[in-house]
N, C-alpha and C positions, 0 to 999 in steps of 0.2 A: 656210204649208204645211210639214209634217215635213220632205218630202225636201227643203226649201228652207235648212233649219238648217245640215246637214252642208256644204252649198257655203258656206256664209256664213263657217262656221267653218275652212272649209278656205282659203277663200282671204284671211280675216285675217291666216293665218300665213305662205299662200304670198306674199302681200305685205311682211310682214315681212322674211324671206328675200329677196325679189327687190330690196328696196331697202338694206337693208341691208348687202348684196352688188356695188351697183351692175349689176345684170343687165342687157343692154339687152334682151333680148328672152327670151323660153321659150314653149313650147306646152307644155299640161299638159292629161291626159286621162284618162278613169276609163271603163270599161267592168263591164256587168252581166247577165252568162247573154249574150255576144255581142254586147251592146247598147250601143251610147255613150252614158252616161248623163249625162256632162261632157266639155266640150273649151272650151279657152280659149288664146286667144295674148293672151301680157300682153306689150306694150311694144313692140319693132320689131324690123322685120328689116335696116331702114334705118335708121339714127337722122338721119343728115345728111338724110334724103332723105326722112324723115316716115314711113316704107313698115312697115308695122303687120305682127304675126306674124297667120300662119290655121295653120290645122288640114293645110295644103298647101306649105308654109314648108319649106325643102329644108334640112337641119341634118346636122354630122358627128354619128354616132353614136359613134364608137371601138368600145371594146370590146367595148360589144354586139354588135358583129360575130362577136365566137370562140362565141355561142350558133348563128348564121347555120350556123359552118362544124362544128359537133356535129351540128348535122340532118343538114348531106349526108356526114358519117363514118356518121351512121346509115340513112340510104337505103342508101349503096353495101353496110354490112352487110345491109340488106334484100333486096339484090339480086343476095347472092351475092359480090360483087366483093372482099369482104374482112370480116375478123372487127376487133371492140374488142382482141381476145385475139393479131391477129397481130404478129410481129417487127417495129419499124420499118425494121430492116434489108435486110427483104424486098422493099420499094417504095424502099429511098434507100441502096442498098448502099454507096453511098460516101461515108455520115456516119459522123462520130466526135463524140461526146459526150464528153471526156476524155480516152478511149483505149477500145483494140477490145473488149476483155472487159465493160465495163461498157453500152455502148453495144451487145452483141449482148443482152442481156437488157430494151432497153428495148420495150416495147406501146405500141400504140395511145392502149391506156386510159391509160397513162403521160403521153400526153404530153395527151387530153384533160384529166385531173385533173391536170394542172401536179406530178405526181412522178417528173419522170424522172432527178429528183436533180439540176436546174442551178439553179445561181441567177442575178438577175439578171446580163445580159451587153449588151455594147455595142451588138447588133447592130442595133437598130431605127434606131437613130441613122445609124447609116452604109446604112441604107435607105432612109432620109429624104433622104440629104442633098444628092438635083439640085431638092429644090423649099425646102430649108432655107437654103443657101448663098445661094438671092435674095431671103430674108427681113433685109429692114431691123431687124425686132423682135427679133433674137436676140441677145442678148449678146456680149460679144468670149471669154468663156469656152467657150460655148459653138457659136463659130466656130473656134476654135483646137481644139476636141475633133475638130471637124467635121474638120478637114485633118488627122486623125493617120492616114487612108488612104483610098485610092481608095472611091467608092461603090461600094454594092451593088448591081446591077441585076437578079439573079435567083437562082433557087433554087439553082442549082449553082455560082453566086460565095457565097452564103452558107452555104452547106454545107461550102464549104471554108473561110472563112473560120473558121467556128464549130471546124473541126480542127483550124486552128493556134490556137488560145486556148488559154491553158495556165490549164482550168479548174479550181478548188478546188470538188469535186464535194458534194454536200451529205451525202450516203447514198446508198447501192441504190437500186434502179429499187422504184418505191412506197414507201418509207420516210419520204419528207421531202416535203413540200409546200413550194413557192413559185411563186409567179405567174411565167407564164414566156411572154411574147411569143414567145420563140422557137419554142416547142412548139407553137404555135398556125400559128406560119407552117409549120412543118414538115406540118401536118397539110394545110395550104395545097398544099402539092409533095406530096402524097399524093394527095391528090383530083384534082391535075390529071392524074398517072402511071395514077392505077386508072382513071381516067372518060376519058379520052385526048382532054380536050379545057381551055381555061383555067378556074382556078379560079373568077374574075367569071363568066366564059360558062354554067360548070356550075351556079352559086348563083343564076344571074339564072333561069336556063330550067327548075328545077327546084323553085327557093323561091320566088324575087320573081314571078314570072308566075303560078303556082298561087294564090298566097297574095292576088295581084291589088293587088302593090306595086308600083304603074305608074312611082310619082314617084322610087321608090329605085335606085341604080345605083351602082358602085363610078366610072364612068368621070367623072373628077373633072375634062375637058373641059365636057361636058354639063353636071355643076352650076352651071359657070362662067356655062356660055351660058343658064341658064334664068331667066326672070324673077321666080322663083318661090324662089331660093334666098335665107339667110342672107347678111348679110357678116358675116366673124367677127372677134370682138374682144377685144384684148389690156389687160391693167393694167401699169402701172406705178407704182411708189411718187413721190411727188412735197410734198415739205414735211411727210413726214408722212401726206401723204393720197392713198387707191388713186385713181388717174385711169384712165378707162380710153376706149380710144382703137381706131379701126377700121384691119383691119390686112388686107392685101390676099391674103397668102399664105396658101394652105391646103396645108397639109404631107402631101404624097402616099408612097407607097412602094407597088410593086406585089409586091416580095415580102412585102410584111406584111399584103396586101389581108387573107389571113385572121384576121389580130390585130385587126381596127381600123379598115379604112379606105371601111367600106361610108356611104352616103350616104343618108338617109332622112326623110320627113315626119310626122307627129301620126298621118294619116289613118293610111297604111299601114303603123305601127309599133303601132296599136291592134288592126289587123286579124292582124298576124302574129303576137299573143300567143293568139288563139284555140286555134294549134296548140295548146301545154301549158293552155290550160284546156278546151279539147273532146279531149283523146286524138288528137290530130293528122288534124285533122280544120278544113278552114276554108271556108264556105258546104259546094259540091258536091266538094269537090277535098281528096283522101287525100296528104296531106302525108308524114307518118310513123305506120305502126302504134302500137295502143296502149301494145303495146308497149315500140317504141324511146324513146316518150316518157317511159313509168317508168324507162326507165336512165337516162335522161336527166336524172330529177329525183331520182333516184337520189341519197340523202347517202351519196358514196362515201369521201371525203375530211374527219377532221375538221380543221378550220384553226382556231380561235377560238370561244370558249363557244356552246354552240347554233347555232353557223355551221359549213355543211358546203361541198364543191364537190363539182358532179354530174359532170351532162358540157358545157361552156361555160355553168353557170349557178350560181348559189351562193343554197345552200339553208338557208333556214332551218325546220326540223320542226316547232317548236311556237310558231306564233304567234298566238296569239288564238283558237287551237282549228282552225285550218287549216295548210296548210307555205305560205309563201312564197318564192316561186320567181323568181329576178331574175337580172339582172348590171345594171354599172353602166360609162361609161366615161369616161374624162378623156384630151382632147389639146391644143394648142391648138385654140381658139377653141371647145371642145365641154365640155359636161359634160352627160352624158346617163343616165337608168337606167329601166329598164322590169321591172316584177314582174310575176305572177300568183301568184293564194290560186286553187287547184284546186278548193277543195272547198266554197269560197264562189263558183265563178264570177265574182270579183273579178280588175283588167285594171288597171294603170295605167302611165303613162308620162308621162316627163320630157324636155323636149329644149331645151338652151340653149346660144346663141350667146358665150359665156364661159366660162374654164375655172378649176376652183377653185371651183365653185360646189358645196355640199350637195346633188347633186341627186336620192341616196337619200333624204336628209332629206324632200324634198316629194315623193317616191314611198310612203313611209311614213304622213307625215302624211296624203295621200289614202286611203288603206288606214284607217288609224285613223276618220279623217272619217265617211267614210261609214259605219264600224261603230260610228257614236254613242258615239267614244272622242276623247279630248282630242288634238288632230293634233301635241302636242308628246311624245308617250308613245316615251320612244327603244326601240329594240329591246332593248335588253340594258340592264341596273342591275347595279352593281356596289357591292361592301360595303367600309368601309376594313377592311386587314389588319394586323396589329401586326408591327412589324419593327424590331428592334435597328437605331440610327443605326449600329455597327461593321460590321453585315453592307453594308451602303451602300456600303463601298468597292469591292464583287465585281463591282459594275455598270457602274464607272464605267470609259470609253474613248470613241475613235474608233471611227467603220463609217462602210463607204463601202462603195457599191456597184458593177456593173459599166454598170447605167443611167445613172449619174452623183449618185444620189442621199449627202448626205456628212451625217453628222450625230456630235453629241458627246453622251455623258452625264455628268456633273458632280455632284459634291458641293460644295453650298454650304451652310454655318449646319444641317447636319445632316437635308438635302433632298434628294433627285437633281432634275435638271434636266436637259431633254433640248434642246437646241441646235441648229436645222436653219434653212437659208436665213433669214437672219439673228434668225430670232423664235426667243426664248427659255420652253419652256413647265412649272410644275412638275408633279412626276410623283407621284400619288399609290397608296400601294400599296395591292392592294387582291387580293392569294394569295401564294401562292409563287413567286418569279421574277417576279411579276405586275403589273404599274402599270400608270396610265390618265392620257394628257394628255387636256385639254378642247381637240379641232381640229376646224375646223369645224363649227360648231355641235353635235355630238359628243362625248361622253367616247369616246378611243381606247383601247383597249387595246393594250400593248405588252408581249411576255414576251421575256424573255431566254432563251439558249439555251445549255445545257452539256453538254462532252461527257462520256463515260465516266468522265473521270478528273478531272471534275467542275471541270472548267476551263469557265468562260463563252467562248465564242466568235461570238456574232453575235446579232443581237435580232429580233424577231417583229414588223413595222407593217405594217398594214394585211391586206397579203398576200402580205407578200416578207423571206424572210430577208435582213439586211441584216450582211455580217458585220464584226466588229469586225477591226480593222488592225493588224497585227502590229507592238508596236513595234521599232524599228530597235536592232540592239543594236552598242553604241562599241566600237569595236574598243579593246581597252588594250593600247599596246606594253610589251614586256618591257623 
């Protein structure tokens, strides 16, 4: 049978991947004009305990959450309570983003589209850290970051905290794109101030009930106690070889509930992509206007060739003759990404118990599958560019970020090489300022970044400026 090809071929490759990668478990699922036309749990939710993934399988989602919390900034706009266009000042009068002037011009739409000019900053970590601190699996580096201050426990400890960071601001408000946790929790202390009730309470009684997402909850008690959830699991290197091993701790933070921390299954993670492919609209229940969903899928922001960011979702325009419409997330124990094609009434979704997994790659290759395209067809091709081995030197430094992310770029035998968590990758160029490592199954893109006076200062991965590190200058005595 025809429609039996495209699964056959989808799941040769999603096999690939899932072993490849040592996954212990993933739900994967395709939807068509509203209709499940695939669902599959490969592998377990238990491994010690034999306990098989369904379609009901309680998985962290991450990041796909900051799409969760773009609907209800657009209800509240529906309902009068506030515009994309107003002050953030207005709802959080006593944030500082660097300093007061910069931080009175910041919007809404600022901080949905991740340009409110921050770059990455500490702060999710120190939000994390009453359910990190009794995690066995963390590193001693990353316990020693842990005690550089008190946790966060709410909106108005991190609001202040974020005011004493003596932050190196990127540009103006809309000018510079970087992926910004922070901007997302912020939007988090917004919804709860305009709607006068908790952000979870607001997004449950107003997304997850309508949408008829029974199994999904932010309260990360509940997951524990349900028989129905994940346990989630961690790698470590070992001879050489990823092991990868279950690890009991699931890392909470209530003030990042809106970054990341919503909880969700196969079933009702296929139902809630309805919203952006019916116009906001799921079964009998008006989600969001037509509307608010075109702003939403809106390419507001460009970040990377043909990739744009809307509002919590990132957009690609021209794929295959439709836009594709997704986000993706990574925390421990998750790697997760959910698209829609609008205009194919194409739905698909990723959800696995391990982080560091491709899991756009097999949100893609579904996409491709079923449109009798080869599921290995990456989104973007890139051509080599010619580049003087002298110009080579402009690249090379330290960047580190304020998440903690650290990497080097190098000149070796007349190559850049970029250098991060102990893997070494070569970089090939391929525009101006422009290279591409092969990570994760993936050619990446990475552009370097300069300012006016055509000094390089910090480089472009994934979705986060990452800037380069001043070096230390030797004092010489007289």
């Amino acid at each position: 049978m025809e429609n039996q090809k495209w699964i056959e071929n989808f799941e040769d490759y999603a096999n690939k991947i899932i072993s490849k990668n040592k996954v212990p478990g993933a739900a994967l699922g395709v939807a068509k004009d509203g209709e499940v036309i695939y669902e599959r749990g490969y592998g377990h939710r238990n491994m010690e305990q034999n306990l098989e993934v369904t379609n009901d399988t309680i998985f962290g989602i991450a990041s796909i959450t900051k799409s969760f919390t773009a609907v209800a900034i657009m209800q509240l706009q529906e309902a009068g309570r506030l515009t994309v266009e107003d002050k953030v000042i207005t709802y959080l009068p006593e944030l500082i983003l660097g300093n007061k002037e910069h931080t009175e011009k910041v919007t809404i739409h600022h901080l949905l589209t991740h340009t409110a000019g921050l770059p990455p900053l500490p702060t999710l970590y120190h939000t994390m850290r009453r359910t990190m601190e009794n995690d066995s699996s963390i590193s001693e580096k990353q316990r020693a970051r842990l005690k550089e201050r008190d946790p966060i426990d709410n909106y108005e400890q991190m609001m202040k905290y974020i005011g004493e960071l003596d932050i190196e601001l990127l540009g103006e408000p809309g000018t510079q794109f970087s992926y910004s946790n922070d901007s997302y929790a912020l939007l988090g202390a917004i919804i709860e101030r305009v709607s006068g009730t908790p952000y979870d309470v607001y997004v449950s009684e107003n997304i997850l009930k309508p949408v008829g997402m029974k199994n999904s909850t932010f309260d990360i008690n509940a997951v524990l106690n349900s028989p129905m959830v994940t346990v989630i699991y961690a790698s470590k290197e070992n001879k050489g070889e990823k092991e990868v091993y279950a690890s009991e701790a699931w890392w909470d933070s209530y003030t990042m509930y809106a970054g990341g921390f919503l909880r969700s299954t196969l079933a009702d993670m296929l139902s809630y992509t309805e919203i952006f492919r019916n116009g906001g609209t799921v079964g009998e229940n008006r989600i969001l206007t037509p509307e608010s969903v075109q702003e939403m899928i809106h390419p507001h922001v460009p970040y990377q060739e043909n990739k744009y960011y809307g509002y919590g979702l990132m957009i690609t325009p021209d794929y295959m003759g439709g836009t594709l419409v997704e986000h993706g997330g990574s925390l421990k124990g998750v790697s997760s990404n959910f698209g829609v094609v609008p205009e194919k009434g194409l739905a698909s979704v990723v959800l696995i118990n391990l982080a560091g997994v491709p899991a756009a790659k097999l949100m893609v290759a579904a996409f491709n599958a079923v449109q009798e395209v080869s599921p290995e067809k990456p989104l973007a091709t890139y051509t080599d560019f010619e580049i003087n081995s002298d110009e080579l030197e402009q690249y090379v430094g330290n960047f580190k970020s304020g998440e903690g992310a650290e990497m080097s770029v190098t000149k070796e035998e007349g190559k850049l090489h970029l250098t991060m968590e102990g893997a070494s990758y070569p970089m090939r160029s391929v525009g101006e300022h422009l290279f591409t490592i092969e990570l994760n199954e993936s050619e990446t893109p990475i552009r370097f970044l300069f300012n006016i006076n055509g000094e390089m200062y910090g480089l472009f991965l994934g979705v986060r400026q990452i800037l380069k590190q001043k070096e230390a200058v030797e004092e010489v005595e007289a």
